[in-house]
N, C-alpha and C positions, 0 to 999 in steps of 0.2 A: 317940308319946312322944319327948320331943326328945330329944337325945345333948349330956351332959354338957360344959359348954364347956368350951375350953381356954386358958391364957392363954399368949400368944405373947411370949416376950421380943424387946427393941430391943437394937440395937447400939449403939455410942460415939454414931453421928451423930443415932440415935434411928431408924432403919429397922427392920421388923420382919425377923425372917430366922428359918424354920425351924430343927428340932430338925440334920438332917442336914446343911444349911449350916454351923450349929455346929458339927457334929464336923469340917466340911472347912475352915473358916475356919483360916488358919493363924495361929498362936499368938503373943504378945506376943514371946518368944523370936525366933520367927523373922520378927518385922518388925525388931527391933532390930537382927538382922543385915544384914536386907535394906536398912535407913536406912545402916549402916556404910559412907562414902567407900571403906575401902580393900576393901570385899569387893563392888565395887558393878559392873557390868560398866562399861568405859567407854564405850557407847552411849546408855546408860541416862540417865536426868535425875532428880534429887532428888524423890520424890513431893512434895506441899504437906502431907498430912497423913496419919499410919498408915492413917485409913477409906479413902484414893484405893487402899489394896493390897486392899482386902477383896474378894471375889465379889458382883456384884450379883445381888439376888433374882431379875431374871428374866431371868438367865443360865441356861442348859439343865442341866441335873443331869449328861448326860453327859460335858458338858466340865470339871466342875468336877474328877476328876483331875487329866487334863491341864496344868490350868492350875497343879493342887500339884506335876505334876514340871518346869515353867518356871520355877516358881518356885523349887526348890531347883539348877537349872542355873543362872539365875542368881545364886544364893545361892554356889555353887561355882566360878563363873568370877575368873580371875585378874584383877588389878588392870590387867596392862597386858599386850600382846600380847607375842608371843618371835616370831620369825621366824626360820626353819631357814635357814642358808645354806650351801653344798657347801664341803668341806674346802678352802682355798687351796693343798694338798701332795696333792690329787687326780690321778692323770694322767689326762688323758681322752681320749689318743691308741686309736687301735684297735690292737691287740694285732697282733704282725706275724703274717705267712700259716708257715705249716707249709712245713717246706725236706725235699722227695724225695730228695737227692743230686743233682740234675741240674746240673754246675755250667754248664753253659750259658747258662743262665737265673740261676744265682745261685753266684755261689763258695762254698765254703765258708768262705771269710775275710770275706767280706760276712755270709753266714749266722751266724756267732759274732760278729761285731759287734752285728748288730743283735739279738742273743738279749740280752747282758749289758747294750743298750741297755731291753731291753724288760725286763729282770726290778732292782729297786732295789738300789743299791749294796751298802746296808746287810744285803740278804739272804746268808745263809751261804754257802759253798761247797758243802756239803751238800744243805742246802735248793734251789741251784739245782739238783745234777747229780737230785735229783727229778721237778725240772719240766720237765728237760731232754728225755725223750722223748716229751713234749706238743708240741715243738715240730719234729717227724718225723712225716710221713705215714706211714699205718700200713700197713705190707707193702709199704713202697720199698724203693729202694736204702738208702737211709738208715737206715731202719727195721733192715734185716736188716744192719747193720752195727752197730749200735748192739748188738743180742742177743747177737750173738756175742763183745763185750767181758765182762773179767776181771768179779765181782761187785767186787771194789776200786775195778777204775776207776771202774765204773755210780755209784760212794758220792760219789768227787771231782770237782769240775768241770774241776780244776787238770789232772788226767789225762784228762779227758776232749777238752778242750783240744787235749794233745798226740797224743792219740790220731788228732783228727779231721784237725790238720796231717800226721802220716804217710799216713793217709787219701785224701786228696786234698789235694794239694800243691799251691802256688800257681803258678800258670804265666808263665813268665818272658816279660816287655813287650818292643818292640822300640824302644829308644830311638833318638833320630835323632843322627846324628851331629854334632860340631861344626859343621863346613863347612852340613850343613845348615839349624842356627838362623843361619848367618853369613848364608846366602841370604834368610831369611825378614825378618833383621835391614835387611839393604839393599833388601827389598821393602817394609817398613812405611813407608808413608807420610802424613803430615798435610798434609791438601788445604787452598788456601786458606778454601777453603768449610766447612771445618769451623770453624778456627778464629774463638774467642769465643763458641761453643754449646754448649750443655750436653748430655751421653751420661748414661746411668742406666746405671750400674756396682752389682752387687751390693742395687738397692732405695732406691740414693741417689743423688742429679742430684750430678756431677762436672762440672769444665769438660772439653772435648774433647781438650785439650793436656793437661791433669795426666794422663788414661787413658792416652792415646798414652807420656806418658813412664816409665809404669808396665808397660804391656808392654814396649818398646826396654830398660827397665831389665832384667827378665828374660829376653830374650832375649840381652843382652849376658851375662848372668848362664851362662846355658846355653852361650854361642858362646865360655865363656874370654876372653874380652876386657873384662872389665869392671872390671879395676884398670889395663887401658891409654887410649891414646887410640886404638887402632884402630880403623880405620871410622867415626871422629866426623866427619872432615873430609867423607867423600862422603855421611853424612846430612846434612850441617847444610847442603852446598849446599842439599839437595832440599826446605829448609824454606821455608813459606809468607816473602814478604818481609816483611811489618812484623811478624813473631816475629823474623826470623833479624837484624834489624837492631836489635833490642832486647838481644840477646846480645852474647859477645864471638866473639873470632874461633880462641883458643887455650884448650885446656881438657889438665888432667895425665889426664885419665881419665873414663869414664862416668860416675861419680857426681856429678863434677867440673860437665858441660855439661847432665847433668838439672834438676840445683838451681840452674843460670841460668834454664832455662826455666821452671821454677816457679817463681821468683823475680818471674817479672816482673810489673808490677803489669797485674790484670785488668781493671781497670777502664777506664785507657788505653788495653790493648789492643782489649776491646770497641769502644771510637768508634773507634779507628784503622779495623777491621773492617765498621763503620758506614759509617766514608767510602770505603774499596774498594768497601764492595757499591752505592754509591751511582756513584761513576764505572763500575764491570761494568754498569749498567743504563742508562749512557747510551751508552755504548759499543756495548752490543748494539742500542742503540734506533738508535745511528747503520750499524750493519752492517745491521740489517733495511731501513731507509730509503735503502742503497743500495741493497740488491737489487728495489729496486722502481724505479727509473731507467728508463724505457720506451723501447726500440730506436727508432732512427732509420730512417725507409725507407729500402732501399737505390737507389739511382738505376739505372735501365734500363741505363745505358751502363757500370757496375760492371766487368764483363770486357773489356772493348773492348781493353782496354790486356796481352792478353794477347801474350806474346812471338810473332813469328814462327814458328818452328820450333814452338806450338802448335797452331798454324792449319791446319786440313787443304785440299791443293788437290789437286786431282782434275787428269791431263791431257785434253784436248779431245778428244773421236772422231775419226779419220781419215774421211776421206771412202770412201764408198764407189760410189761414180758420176764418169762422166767431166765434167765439170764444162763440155765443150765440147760433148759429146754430148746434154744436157740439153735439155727444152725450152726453157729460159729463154732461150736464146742465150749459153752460158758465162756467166753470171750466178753467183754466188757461191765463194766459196775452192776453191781446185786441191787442197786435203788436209786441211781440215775442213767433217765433214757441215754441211749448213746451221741455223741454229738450230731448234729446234722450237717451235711456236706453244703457250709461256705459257699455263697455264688459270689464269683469277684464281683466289686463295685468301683463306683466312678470316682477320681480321688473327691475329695474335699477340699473346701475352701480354705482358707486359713480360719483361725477366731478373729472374728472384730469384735473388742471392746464396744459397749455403746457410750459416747462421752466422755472420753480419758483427756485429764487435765492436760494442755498442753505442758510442755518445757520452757520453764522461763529461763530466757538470758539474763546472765546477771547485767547489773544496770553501770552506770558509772557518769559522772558527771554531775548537770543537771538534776538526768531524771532520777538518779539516786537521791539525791536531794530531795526531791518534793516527797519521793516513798517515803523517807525517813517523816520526812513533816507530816504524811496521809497518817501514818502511824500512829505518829505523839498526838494527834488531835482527839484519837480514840481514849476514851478513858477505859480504863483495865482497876476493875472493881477489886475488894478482898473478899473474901470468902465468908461473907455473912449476910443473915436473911436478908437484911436492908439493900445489901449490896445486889444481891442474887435479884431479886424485884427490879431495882435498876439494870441488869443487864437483861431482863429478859422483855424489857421497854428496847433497849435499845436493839435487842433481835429484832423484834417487832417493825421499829422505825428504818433498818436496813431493809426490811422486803420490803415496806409500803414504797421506799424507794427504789431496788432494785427488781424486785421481784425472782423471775428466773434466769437471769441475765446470768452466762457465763463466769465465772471467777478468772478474777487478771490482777493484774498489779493497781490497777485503777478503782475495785471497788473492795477496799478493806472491811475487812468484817470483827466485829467487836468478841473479846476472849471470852474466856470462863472464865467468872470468878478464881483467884486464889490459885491460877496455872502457868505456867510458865510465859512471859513474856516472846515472843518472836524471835527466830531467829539467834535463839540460846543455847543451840546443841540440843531441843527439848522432843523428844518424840512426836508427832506428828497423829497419834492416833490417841492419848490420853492427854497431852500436853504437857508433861511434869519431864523433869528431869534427871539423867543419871542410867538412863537404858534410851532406847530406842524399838524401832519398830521392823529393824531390818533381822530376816529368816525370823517373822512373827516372834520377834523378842520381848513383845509385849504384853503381859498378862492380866491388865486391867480389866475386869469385870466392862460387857456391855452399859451399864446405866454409870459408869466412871468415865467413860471416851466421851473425847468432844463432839458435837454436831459435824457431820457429814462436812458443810462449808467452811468450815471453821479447819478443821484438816485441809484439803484442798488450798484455803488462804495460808495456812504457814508454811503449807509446803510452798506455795510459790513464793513467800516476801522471806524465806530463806534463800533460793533458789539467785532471785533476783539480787539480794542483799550481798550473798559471796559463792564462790563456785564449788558447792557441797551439793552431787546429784542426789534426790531422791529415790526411792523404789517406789513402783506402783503395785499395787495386788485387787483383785476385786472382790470387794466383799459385799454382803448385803447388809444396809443401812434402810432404817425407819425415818432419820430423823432431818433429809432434805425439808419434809414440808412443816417439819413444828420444830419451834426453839428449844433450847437445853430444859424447860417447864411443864413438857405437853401441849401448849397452846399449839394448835393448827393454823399452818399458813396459807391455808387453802386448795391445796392440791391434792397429790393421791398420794398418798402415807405407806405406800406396797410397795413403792416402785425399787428397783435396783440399779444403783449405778457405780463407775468407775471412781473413787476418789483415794486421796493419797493415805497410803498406811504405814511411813513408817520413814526414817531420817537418817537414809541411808552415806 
């Protein structure tokens, strides 16, 4: 027996779709909403007609919930996003550390600073002295000093405040005295090498002169001098040259000579700065290319020309046989033994000088130029006590610099009082004028010649200066290790060496 048909209803499109589709299909109601722009999600795209919303027939029965609570999520979804962003009045610092008492590690004056940093202004006095023992380790020193206060104070911050300054009191700095910003003030110095470079001061590029005159300002500040002109005149010598020549010369006081320096236009100074470091690098290029100047051989016969009274002679043996007695038949000297028979030897070396001054090329150009300038910078004293004390300062001041550094065109060495200027036609082993030193034409007493270096320097900043060779001879000199006064410059006062004798 067959089973009673049934008739299936269609949809809008004309699909057939069961009884229980029906009840799941959602309702004209809620397509209207679903068609609604402003309730529509904003991913979503306009269907083309309400049937594109409907379930198809053979979709699974058990997804067809599912699909009724997407549908009402997006039925539900807002028209346009909102997106959370974190309060602008947030602090997002980390909370400071809890303070023991131990003021070694932390004052208690730092400690309450950084408390009333860390809790907002606008919070009560009340409300802080609450929070305030959150910010103590619990069973410190701290701690058990806090318990033992009034229940009043525990309520006030304002007392508690005072409480914590009897407490622990602040311990008193040890400031330096005037005299000593006055030292630190005449130590600060601005090298030419700084200037027209920029320093990072505080997180921001400054030029190196505006920094410089912002310490000198505070320290003038601290050393009491900074409504006078005190101490202007000995810093402004020690200022680089193309600053100090941009300035003037008289200033009423420190604020006075700062605001000239900062004044001055940077930009000029910059290329001024430009063209120093450009002549400093030929400069150097010409000091290095003199130390590369290659020795001359010294000639074998170098010492020959040593004085007499250096020369060692030995007396002859007396004889020791009668000289008639002899077989020879009286044959050789009545009171010296007879020669002894010569065993040939191996030749010899040549002499090597120990240290013989190079040969300087003369100069030209340039590096003539700066010679000349090494020169004129030296001052060349007159011939009296006053004078004589100053030069034997400035002996001094050439070793502490150079020590036993080679003689070259690069390290001039300071005259004798009241002696010939360089490169005069002046002897080279007394310094004066009118003879020379060539075939020892020079008859000045030892305690009249100049110091050992001091020879050696004319002869070379002649040599260098125009093309007049010198002679060498070696003789023995004392006075390498002490200046033209006795004073000792530390070394060994015996020694013998090669140096120039004479302007040939």
């Amino acid at each position: 027996m067959l089973a009673q048909r049934t008739r299936q209803t269609r949809d809008a499109s004309g699909r057939f779709s069961s009884a229980h589709e029906n009840a799941l299909a959602p309702s004209a109601e809620h397509l209207n909403v679903i068609h609604t722009p402003a309730n529509r999600s904003p991913w979503d795209t306009p269907p083309s007609t309400e049937s594109s919303l409907t379930p198809s027939p053979t979709s699974s029965r058990s997804s067809l919930p599912i699909f009724g609570e997407l549908l009402s999520t997006i039925r539900r979804a807002p028209s346009t996003l909102t997106i959370t962003t974190p309060d602008d009045d947030s602090d997002d610092e980390m909370p400071m550390d809890a303070w023991d008492g131990d003021t070694d590690k932390l004052s208690a004056q730092d400690f309450l600073r950084g408390f009333h940093r860390d809790v907002k202004v606008s919070t009560s006095s009340a409300d802080k002295a609450k929070a305030f023992k959150n910010y103590l380790v619990a069973n410190s020193d701290a701690d058990d000093w806090y318990k033992a206060l009034s229940a009043a104070t525990k309520a006030d911050m304002d007392l508690i405040d005072i409480a914590i300054e009897a407490q622990y009191p602040a311990e008193a700095t040890v400031q330096p005295m005037p005299a000593e910003y006055t030292t630190d003030l005449l130590k600060c110095r601005l090298t030419t090498e700084e200037l027209g470079t920029k320093v990072t001061v505080v997180d921001r590029e400054v030029w190196a002169h505006h920094a410089w005159c912002a310490k000198m300002m505070r320290l003038a500040l601290k050393a009491n001098v900074s409504a006078t002109a005190t101490y202007i005149e000995q810093v402004c010598v020690e200022l680089p040259g193309p600053l100090r020549k941009k300035i003037g010369k008289t200033f009423a006081d420190w604020a006075a000579f700062i605001k000239a320096i900062r004044d001055v236009d940077t930009a000029e100074l910059v290329l001024d700065m430009k063209e120093w470091r450009e002549e400093k690098a030929q400069r150097d290029a010409v000091a290095k290319m003199l130390t590369r100047v290659p020795a001359v051989p010294t000639s074998p016969t170098a010492g020959s020309g040593l004085p007499a009274q250096q020369q060692t002679r030995w007396p002859a043996p007396m004889a020791g046989v009668n000289a008639f007695q002899a077989p020879g038949g009286g044959q050789g000297n009545l009171f010296t033994a007879p020669r002894a028979q010569q065993q040939p030897q191996a030749p010899r070396a040549p002499y090597q000088a120990r240290g013989p001054p190079a040969i300087q090329t003369p100069l030209e150009g340039d590096q003539r130029r700066i010679l000349v300038d090494a020169i004129a910078r030296i001052v060349h004293h007159p011939d009296t006590d006053a004078e004589r004390l100053a030069h034997a300062d400035q002996q001094q001041q050439w070793w502490s610099a150079h020590r036993n550094v080679e003689m070259s065109a690069n390290t001039p060495y300071p005259l004798r009082p009241g002696r010939a200027p360089v490169n005069s036609g002046e002897c080279f082993r007394c310094g004066m004028v009118g003879h020379t030193n060539y075939m020892r034409g020079c008859n000045a007493p030892q305690d009249q010649c100049v110091s050992a270096r001091e020879q050696r320097w004319r002869r070379i900043a002649a040599q260098a200066l125009k093309e007049a060779p010198a002679g060498v001879r070696a003789v023995g000199v004392g006075s390498w290790d002490v200046d033209d006064y006795g004073r000792p410059f530390g070394s060994n006062k015996d020694r013998i060496e090669e140096v120039d004798q004479g302007n040939a």
